[in-house]
PAMARBA-28365 format. One record per atom (N, C-alpha, C): atom name; residue number from 1; z, x, y. Coordinates in pm, whole numbers, plus 50000, padded with zeros to 5 digits. Layout:
{'CA',NUM,{Z,X,Y}}
...
//
This chain:
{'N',1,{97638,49030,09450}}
{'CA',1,{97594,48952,09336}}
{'C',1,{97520,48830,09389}}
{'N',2,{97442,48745,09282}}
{'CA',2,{97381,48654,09340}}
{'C',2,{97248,48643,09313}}
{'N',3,{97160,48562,09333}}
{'CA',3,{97026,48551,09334}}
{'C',3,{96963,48403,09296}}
{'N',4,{96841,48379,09264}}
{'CA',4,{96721,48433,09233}}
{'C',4,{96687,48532,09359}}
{'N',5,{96675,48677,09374}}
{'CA',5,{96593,48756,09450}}
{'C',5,{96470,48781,09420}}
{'N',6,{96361,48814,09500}}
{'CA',6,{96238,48821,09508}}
{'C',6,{96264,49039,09562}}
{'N',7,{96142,49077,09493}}
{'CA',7,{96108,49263,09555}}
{'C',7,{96007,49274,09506}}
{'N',8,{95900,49295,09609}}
{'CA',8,{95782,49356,09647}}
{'C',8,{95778,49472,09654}}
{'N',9,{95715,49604,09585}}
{'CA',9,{95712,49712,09581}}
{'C',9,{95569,49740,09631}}
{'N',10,{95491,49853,09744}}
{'CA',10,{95435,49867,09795}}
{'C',10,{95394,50000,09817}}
{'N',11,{95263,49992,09768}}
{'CA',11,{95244,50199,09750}}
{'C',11,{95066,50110,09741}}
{'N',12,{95000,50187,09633}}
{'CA',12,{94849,50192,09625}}
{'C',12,{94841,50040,09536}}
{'N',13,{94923,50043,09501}}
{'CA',13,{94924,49891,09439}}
{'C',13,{95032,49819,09516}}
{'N',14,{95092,49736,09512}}
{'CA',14,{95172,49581,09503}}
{'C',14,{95240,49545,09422}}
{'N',15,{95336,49570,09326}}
{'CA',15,{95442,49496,09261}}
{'C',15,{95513,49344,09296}}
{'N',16,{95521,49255,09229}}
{'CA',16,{95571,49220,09322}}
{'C',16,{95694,49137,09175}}
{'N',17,{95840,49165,09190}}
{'CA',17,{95910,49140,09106}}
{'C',17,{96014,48991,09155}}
{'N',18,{96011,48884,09020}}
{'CA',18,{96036,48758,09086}}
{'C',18,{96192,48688,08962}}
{'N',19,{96280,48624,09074}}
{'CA',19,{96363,48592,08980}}
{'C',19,{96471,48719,08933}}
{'N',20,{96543,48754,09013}}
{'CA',20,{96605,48904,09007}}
{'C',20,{96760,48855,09020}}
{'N',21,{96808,48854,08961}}
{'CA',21,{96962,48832,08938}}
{'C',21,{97075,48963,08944}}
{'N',22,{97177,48974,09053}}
{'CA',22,{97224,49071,09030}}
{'C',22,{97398,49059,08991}}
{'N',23,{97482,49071,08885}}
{'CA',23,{97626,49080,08911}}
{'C',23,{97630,49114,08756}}
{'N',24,{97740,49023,08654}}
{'CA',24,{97812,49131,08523}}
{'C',24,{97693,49133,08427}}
{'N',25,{97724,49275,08371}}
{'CA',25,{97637,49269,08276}}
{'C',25,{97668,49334,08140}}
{'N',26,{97700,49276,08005}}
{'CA',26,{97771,49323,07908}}
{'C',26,{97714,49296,07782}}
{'N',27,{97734,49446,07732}}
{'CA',27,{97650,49460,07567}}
{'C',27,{97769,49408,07453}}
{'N',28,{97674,49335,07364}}
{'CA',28,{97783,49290,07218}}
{'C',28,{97678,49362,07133}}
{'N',29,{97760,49435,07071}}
{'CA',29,{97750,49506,06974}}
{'C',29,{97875,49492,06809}}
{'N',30,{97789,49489,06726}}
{'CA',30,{97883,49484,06587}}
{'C',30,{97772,49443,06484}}
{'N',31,{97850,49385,06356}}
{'CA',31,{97844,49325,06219}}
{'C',31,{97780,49218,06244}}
{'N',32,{97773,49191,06143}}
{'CA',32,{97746,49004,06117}}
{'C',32,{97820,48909,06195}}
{'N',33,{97961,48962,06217}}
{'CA',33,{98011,48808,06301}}
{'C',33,{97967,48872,06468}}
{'N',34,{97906,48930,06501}}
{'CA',34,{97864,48934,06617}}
{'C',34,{97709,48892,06641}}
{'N',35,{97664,48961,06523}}
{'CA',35,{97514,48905,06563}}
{'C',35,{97489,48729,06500}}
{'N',36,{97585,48696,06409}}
{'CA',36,{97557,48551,06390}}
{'C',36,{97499,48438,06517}}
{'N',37,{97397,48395,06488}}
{'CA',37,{97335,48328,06547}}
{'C',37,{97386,48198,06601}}
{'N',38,{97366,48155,06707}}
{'CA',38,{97398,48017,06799}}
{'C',38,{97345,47898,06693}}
{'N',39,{97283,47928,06617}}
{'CA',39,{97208,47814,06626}}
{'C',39,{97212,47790,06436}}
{'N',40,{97347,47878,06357}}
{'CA',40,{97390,47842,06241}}
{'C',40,{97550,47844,06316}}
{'N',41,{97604,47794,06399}}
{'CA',41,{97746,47769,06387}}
{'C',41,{97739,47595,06391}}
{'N',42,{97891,47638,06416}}
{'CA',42,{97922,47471,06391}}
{'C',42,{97916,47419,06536}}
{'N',43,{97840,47246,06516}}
{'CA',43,{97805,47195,06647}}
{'C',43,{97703,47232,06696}}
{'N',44,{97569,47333,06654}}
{'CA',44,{97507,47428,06717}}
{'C',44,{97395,47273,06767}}
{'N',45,{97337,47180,06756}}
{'CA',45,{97255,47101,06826}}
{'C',45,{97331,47035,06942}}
{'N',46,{97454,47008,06927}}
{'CA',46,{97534,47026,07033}}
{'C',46,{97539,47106,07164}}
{'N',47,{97555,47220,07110}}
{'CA',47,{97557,47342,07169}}
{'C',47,{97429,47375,07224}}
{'N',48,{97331,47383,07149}}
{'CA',48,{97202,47385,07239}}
{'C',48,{97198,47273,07342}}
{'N',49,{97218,47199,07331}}
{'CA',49,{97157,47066,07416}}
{'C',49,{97204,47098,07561}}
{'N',50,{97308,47173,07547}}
{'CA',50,{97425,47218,07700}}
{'C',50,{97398,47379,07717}}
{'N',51,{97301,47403,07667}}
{'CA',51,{97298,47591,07684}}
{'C',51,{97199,47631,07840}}
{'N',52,{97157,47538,07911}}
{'CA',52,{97091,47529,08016}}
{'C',52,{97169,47626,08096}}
{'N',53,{97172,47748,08095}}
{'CA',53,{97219,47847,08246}}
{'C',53,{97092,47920,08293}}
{'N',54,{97055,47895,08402}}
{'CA',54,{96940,47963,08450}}
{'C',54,{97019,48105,08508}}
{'N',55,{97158,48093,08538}}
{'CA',55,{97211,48249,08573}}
{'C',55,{97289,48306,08492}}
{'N',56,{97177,48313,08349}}
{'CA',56,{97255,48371,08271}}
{'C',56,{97207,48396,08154}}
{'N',57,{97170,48563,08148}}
{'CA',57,{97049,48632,08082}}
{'C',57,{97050,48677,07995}}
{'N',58,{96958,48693,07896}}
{'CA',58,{96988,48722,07714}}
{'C',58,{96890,48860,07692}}
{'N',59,{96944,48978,07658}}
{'CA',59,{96855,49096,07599}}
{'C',59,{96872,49099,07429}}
{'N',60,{96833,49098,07357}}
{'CA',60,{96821,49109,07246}}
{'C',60,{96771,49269,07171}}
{'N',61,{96800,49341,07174}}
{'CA',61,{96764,49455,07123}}
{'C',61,{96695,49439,06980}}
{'N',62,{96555,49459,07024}}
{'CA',62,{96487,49476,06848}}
{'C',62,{96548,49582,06782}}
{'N',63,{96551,49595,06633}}
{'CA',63,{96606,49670,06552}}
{'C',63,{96538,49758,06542}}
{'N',64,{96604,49899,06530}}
{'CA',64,{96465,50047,06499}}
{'C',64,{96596,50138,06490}}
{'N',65,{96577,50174,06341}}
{'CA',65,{96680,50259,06277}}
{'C',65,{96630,50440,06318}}
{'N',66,{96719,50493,06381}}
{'CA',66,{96686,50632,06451}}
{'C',66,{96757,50733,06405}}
{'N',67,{96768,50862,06395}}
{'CA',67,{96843,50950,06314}}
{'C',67,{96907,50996,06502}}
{'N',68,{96859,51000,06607}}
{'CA',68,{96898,51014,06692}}
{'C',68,{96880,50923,06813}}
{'N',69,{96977,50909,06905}}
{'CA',69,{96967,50809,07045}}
{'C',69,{96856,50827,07104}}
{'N',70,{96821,50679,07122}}
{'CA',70,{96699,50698,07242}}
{'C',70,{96715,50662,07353}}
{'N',71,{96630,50692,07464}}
{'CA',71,{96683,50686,07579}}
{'C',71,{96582,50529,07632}}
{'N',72,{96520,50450,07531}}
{'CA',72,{96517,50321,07545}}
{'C',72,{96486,50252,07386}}
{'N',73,{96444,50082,07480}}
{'CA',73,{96480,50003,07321}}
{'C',73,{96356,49920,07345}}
{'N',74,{96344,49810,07267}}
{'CA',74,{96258,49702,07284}}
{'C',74,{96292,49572,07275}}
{'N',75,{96258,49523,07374}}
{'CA',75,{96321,49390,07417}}
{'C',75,{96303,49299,07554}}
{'N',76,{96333,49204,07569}}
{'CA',76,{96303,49140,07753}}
{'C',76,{96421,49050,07760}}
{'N',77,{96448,49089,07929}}
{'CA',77,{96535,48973,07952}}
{'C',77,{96456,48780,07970}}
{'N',78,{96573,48712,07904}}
{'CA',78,{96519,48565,07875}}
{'C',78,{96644,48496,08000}}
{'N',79,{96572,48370,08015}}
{'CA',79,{96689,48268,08073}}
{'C',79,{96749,48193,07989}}
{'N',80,{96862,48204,08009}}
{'CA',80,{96942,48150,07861}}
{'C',80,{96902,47953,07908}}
{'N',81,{96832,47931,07748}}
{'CA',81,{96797,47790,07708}}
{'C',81,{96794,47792,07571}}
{'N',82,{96787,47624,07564}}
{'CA',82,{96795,47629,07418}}
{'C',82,{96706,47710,07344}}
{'N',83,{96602,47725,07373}}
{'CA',83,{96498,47818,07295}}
{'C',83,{96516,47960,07295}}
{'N',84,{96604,48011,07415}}
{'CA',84,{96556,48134,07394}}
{'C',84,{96716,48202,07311}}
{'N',85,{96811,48064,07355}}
{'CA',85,{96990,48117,07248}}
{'C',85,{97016,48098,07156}}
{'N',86,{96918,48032,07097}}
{'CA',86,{96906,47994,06980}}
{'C',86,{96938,48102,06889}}
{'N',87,{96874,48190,06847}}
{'CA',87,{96846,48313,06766}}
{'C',87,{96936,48397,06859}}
{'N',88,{97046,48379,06963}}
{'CA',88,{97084,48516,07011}}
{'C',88,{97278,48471,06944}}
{'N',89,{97321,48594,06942}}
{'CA',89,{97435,48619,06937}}
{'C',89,{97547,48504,06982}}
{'N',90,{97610,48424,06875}}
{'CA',90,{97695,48335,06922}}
{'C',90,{97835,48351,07014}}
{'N',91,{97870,48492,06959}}
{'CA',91,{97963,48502,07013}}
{'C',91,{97987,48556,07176}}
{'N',92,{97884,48629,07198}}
{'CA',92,{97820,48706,07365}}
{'C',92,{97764,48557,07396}}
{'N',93,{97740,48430,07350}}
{'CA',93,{97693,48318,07458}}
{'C',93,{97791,48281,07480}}
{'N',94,{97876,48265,07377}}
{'CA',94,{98035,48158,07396}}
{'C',94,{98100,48227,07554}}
{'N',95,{98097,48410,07521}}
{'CA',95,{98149,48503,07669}}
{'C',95,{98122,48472,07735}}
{'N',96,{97958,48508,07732}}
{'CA',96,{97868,48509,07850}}
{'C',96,{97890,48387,07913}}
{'N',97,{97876,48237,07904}}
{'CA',97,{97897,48113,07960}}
{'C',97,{98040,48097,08011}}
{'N',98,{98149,48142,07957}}
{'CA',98,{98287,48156,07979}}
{'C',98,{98329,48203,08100}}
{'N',99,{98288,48345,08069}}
{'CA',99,{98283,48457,08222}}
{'C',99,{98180,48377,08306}}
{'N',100,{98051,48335,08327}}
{'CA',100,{97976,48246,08408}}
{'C',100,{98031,48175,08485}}
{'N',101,{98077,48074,08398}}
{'CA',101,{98161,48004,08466}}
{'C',101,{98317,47995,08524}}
{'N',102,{98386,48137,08479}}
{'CA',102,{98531,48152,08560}}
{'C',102,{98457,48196,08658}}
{'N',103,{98397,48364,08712}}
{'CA',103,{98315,48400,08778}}
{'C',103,{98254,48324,08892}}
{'N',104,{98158,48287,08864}}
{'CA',104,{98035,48168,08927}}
{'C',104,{97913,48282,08950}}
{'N',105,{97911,48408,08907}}
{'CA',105,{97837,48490,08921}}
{'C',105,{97737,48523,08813}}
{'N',106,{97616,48578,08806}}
{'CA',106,{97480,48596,08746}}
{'C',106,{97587,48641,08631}}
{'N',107,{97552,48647,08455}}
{'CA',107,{97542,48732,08364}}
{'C',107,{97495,48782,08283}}
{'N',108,{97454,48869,08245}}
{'CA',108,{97369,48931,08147}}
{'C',108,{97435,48963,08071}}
{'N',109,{97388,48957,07930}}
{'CA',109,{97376,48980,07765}}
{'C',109,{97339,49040,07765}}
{'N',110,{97355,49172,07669}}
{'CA',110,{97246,49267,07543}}
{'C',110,{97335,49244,07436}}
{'N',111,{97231,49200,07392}}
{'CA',111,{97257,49189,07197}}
{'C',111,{97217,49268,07109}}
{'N',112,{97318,49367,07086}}
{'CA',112,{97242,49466,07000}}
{'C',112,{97365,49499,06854}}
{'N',113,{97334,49432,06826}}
{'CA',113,{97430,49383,06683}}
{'C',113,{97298,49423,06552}}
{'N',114,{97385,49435,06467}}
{'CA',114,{97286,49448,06335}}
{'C',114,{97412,49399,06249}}
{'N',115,{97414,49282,06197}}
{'CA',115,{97467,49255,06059}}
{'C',115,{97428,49350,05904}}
{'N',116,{97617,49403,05830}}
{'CA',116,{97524,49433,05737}}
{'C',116,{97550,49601,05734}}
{'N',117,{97541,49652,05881}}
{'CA',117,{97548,49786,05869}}
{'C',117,{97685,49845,05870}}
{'N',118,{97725,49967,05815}}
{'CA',118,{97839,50040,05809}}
{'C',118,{97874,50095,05938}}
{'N',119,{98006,50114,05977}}
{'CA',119,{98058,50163,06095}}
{'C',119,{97976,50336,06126}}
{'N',120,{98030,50402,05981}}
{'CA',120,{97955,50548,05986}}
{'C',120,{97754,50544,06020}}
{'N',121,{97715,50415,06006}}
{'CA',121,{97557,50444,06049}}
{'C',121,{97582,50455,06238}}
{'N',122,{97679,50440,06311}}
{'CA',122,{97689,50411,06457}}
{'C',122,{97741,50595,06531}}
{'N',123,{97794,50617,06404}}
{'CA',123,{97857,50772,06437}}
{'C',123,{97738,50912,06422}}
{'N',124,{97741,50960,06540}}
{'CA',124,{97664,51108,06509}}
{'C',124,{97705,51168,06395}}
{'N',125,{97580,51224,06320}}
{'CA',125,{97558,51286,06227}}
{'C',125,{97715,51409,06207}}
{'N',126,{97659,51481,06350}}
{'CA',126,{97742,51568,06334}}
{'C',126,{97900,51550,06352}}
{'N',127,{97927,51424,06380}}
{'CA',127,{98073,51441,06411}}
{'C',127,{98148,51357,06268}}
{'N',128,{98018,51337,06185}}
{'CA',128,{98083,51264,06035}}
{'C',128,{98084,51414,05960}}
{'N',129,{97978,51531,05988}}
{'CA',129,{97946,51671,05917}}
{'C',129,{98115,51663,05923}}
{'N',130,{98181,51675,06057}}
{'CA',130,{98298,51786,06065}}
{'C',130,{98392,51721,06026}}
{'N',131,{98420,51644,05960}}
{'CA',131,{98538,51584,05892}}
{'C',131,{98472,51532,05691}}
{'N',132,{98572,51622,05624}}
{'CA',132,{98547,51626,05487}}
{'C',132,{98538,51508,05378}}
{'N',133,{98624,51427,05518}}
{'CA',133,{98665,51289,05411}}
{'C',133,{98485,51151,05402}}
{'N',134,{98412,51242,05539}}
{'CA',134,{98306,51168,05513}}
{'C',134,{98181,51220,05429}}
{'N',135,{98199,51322,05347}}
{'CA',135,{98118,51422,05225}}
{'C',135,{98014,51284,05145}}
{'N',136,{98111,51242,05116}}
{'CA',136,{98029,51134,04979}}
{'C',136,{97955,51010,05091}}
{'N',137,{97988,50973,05227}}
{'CA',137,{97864,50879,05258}}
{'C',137,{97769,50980,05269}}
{'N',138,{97753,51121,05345}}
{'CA',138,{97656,51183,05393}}
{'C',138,{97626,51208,05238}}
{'N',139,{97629,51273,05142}}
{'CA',139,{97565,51304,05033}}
{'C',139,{97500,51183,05013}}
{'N',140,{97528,51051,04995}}
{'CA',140,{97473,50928,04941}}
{'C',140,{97386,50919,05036}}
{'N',141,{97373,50924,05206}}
{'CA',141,{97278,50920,05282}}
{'C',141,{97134,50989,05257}}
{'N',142,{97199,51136,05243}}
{'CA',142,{97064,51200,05211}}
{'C',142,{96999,51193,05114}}
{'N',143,{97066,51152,05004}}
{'CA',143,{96980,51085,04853}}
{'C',143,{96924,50936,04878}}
{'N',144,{96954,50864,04950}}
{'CA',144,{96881,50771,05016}}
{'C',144,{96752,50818,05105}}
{'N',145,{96809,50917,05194}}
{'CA',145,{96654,50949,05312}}
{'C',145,{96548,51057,05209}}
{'N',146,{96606,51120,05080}}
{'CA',146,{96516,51170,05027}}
{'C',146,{96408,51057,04922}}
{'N',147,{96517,50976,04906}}
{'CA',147,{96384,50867,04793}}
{'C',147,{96286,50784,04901}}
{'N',148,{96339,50765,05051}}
{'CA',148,{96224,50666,05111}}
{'C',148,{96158,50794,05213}}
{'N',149,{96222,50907,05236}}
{'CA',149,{96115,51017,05295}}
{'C',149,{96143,51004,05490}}
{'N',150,{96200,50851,05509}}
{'CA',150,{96242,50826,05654}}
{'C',150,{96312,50732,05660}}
{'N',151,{96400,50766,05759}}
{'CA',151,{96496,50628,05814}}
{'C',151,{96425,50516,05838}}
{'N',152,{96339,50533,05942}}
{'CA',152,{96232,50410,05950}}
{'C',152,{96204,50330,05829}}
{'N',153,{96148,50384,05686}}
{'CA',153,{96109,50294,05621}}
{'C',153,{96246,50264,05511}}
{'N',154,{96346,50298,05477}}
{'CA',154,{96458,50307,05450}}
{'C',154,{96538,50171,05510}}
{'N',155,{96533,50175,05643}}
{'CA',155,{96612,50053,05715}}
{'C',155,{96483,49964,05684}}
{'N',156,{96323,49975,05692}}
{'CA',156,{96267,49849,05727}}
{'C',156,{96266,49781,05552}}
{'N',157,{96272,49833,05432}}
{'CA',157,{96288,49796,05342}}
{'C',157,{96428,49704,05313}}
{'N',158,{96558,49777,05356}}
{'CA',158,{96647,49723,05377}}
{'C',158,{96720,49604,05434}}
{'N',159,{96601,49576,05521}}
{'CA',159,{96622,49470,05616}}
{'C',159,{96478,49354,05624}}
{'N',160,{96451,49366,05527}}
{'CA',160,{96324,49247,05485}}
{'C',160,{96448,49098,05473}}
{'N',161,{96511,49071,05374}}
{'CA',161,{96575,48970,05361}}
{'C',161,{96670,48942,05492}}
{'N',162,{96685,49014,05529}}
{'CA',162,{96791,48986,05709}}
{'C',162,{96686,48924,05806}}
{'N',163,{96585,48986,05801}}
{'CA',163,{96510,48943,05871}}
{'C',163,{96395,48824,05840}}
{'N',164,{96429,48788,05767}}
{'CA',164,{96336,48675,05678}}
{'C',164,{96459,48545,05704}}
{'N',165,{96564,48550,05721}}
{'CA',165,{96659,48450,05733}}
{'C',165,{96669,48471,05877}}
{'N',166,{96702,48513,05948}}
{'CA',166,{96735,48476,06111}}
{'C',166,{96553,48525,06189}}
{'N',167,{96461,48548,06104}}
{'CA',167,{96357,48508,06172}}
{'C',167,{96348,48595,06320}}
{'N',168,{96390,48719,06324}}
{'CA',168,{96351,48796,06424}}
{'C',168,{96221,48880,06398}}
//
């Protein structure tokens, strides 16, 4: 663990990758009280003013509602400052800085929280099919994906006012 590391990659081109941090690295995932923002709690100008960890990194997962897993997301790692924790997950900074500092080692964040959503939107399709007691969300689902035609525009309708208040 440890860093800032520097890696130069070397073929027909030159890479050259700067600021490379290596040790824990942990996803928060949930509801609303996970994705609640740093920067509506209590004390939060406080709290910014002391959020200065240069070893200690914020992924934010943009939102993109999928009927199946993808094998990536959209997003960049940030250096946690006031600007960039602001808008991230209060409760993965409170960790993340916690573990930092018992530790003394690099940490990384992914924030991939969505306030708002139901536990059954996180579960495969098929493993809600094989149990009877989940009949009436999947019926209500598909009378939902038949009036907007796609998940995509289904969640992005859904999530105009979420996203109009925390400004992602």
């Amino acid at each position: 663990y440890g860093g800032p590391y520097e890696m130069i990659i070397t073929g027909e081109n030159e890479i050259g990758l700067h600021n490379i941090l290596v040790g824990e690295v942990w996803v928060s995932s949930g509801q609303s009280n996970m994705e609640w923002p740093l920067s509506l709690t209590e004390n939060a100008e406080q709290e910014l003013l002391v959020s200065n960890y240069p070893k200690v990194r914020l992924f934010k997962v943009r939102r993109k509602a999928a009927s199946d897993p993808s094998d990536d997301c959209i997003g960049k790692w940030d250096i946690c400052e006031p600007i960039t924790v602001s808008g991230f997950s209060a409760v993965a900074y409170h960790f993340g800085t916690e573990l930092y500092n018992k530790l003394k080692v690099p940490v990384g964040l992914i924030d991939a929280s969505w306030g708002g959503s139901v536990a059954e939107a996180w579960i495969d399709m098929n493993v809600l099919k094989s149990h009877d007691e989940f009949n009436p969300i999947i019926t209500k689902w598909n009378e939902c994906l038949g009036k907007y035609q796609s998940i995509e525009k289904m969640m992005q309708e859904w999530s105009v006012y979420e996203d109009t208040i925390y400004n992602w």
